[in-house]
C-alpha positions, -999 to +999 in steps of 0.1 A: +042+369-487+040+385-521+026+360-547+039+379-575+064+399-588+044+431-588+031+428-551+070+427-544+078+454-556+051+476-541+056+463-511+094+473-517+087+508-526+062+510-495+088+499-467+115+526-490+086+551-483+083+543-445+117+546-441+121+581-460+095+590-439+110+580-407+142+597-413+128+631-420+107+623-388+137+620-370+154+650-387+127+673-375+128+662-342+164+668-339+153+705-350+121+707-325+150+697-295+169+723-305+139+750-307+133+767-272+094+767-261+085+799-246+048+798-250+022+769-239+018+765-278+052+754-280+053+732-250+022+716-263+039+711-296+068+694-283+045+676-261+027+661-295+059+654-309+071+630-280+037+613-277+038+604-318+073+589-316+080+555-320+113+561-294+097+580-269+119+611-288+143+613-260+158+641-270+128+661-275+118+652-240+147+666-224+145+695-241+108+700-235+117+695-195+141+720-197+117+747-214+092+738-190+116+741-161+127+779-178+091+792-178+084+805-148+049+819-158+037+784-179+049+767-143+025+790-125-003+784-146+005+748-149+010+743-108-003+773-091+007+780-052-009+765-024-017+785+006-039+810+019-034+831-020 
């Protein structure tokens, strides 16, 4: 608890901060879902985004499935063949 009037009100302006924080967090993840990742570098970065979320970033993990599921070449490099190759 804040024992006086000026601990308060930092602690007010911190939580205000969080939360402005938060919301442009969650603004730029609604972009980064709606970004295609054709490269590893991308992936990777959608990858970092989901792991730093608070929520798990839904979203942001769909959309990084379905970029991963659209790149042929990444897959291959990611889970190569088995056989006699």
């Amino acid at each position: 608890m804040c024992k006086t009037p000026a601990e308060a009100a930092e602690v007010a302006e911190a939580q205000a901060c969080s939360e402005r924080a938060d919301r442009n967090y969650s603004a730029m993840l609604i972009a980064a879902a709606k970004i295609k990742a054709t490269t590893a570098a991308g992936i990777y970065a959608k990858a970092m985004a989901v792991r730093a979320s608070k929520t798990g970033a839904a979203n942001v993990a769909m959309s990084l499935a379905q970029d991963l599921l659209d790149a042929p070449g990444l897959r291959a490099t990611l889970w190569p063949a088995e056989g006699g190759e």
